[in-house]
C-alpha positions, 0 to 999 in steps of 0.5 A, spaced: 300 879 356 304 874 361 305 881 365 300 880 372 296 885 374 297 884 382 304 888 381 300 894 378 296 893 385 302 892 389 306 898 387 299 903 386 299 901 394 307 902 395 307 895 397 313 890 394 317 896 391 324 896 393 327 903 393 334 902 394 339 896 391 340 890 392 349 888 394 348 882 389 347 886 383 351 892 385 356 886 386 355 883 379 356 889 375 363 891 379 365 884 378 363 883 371 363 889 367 367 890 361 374 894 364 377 897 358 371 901 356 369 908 359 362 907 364 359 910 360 360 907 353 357 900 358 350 898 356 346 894 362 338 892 362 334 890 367 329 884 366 323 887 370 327 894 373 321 895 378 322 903 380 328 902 378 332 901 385 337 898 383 339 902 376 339 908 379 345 906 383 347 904 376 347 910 373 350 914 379 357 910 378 356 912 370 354 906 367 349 907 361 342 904 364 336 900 361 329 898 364 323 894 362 316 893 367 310 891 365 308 896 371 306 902 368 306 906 376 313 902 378 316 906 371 314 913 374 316 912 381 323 910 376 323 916 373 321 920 378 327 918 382 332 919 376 329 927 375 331 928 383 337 925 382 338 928 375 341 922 371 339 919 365 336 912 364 331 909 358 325 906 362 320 903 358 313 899 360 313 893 356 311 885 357 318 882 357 316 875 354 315 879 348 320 881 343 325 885 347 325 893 343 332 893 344 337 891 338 341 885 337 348 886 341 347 891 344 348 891 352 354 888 356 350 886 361 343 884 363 340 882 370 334 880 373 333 880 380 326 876 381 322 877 376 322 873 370 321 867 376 313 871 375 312 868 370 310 860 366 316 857 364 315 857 357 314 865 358 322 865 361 324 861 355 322 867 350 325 872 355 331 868 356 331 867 349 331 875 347 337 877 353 341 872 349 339 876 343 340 883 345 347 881 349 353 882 346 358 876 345 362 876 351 356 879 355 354 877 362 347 875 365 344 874 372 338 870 372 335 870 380 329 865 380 326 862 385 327 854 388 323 849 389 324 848 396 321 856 398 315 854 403 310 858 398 312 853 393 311 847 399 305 849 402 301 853 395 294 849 393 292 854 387 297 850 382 296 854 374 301 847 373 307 844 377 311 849 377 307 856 377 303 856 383 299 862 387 304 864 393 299 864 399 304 862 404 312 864 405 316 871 404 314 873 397 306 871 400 301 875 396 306 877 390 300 872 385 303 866 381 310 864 382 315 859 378 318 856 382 326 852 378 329 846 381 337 844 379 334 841 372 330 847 370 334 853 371 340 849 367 336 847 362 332 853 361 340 858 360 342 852 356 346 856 350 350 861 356 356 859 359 354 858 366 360 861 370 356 861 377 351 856 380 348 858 386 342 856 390 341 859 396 336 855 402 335 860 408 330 858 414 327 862 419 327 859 425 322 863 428 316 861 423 319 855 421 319 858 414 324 856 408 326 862 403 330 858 397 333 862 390 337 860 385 343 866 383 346 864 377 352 868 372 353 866 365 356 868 359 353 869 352 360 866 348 365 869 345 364 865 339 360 861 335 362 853 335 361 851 327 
């Protein structure tokens, strides 16, 4: 199982377990979803959904909501959020570089927000693999990994490989091993999507010096197949 079990211990603990959502994703999914269709015939998934911070939110504006975390404490606290706010949501543990459990075609959305950079790059070929899968054709994905110019990239000395590293130093410190993309690696690893949206983001503390780099990017799985 490529989950690592830091993240087990960080929610345990309350650490690293945001409870409300993120602006870019709400702002993906208002911007993205299917207009014709009633919310709630919109299936949307979230690649490593954490306690569910941002799906709940989701499920509030009507949409039909789907998670997978390898944490077994952070789906809890999800669920427990969905029963205060009696709504639905089909949360599940489970390790994301497998087979994803969900049919093929079956969300008009999927997002990531940070996850699938924790794990080697070959394991998020697999998971990227498995969003074109379960996305229907026209479907949207937000990938959110992080960049090679992150100071807990820069200044990491445990290395697993080139790119998976131990981050000891920076804003994600303490969060175990990282894969970091450059510009070439995000491109390729996303390669049978349409990319509509290429960003990467550079933001520098100019009180400890620190570097926080991520990529945002948007694509779309094609409408149709070229012969």
């Amino acid at each position: 199982m490529s989950f690592q079990s830091i993240w087990e211990e960080l929610r345990r603990k309350g650490v690293q377990t945001a409870r409300y959502p993120y602006e870019k994703i709400i702002s993906f999914v208002m911007r993205y979803h299917p207009k014709e269709k009633n919310r709630e015939d919109i299936h949307i998934l979230e690649i490593g959904c954490g306690a569910g911070n941002n799906l709940w939110a989701l499920a509030l504006e009507g949409f039909k909501v789907y998670g997978i975390d390898g944490s077994q404490t952070a789906i809890e606290m999800a669920k427990d959020i969905f029963k205060k706010f009696q709504i639905e949501g089909d949360l599940r543990v489970g390790d994301f570089t497998e087979k994803l459990p969900y049919e093929d075609e079956k969300f008009d959305l999927v997002f990531d927000r940070g996850s699938i950079t924790c794990v080697e790059y070959e394991d998020a070929k697999r998971t990227i693999q498995e969003v074109y899968r379960v996305l229907k054709k026209g479907g949207y994905f937000f990938f959110n990994p992080y960049s090679i110019f992150h100071t807990s990239y820069i200044t990491a000395k445990n290395r697993a490989n080139n790119r998976y590293v131990l981050t000891e130093n920076g804003s994600i410190a303490g969060t175990g091993y990282v894969c970091f993309y450059g510009m070439i690696e995000a491109m390729k690893i996303i390669d049978q999507f349409e990319v509509l949206e290429f960003k990467e983001l550079i933001l520098k503390d100019e009180i400890n010096g620190h570097i926080h780099g991520e990529f945002e990017i948007i694509c779309r799985k094609p409408a149709t197949y070229s012969p």
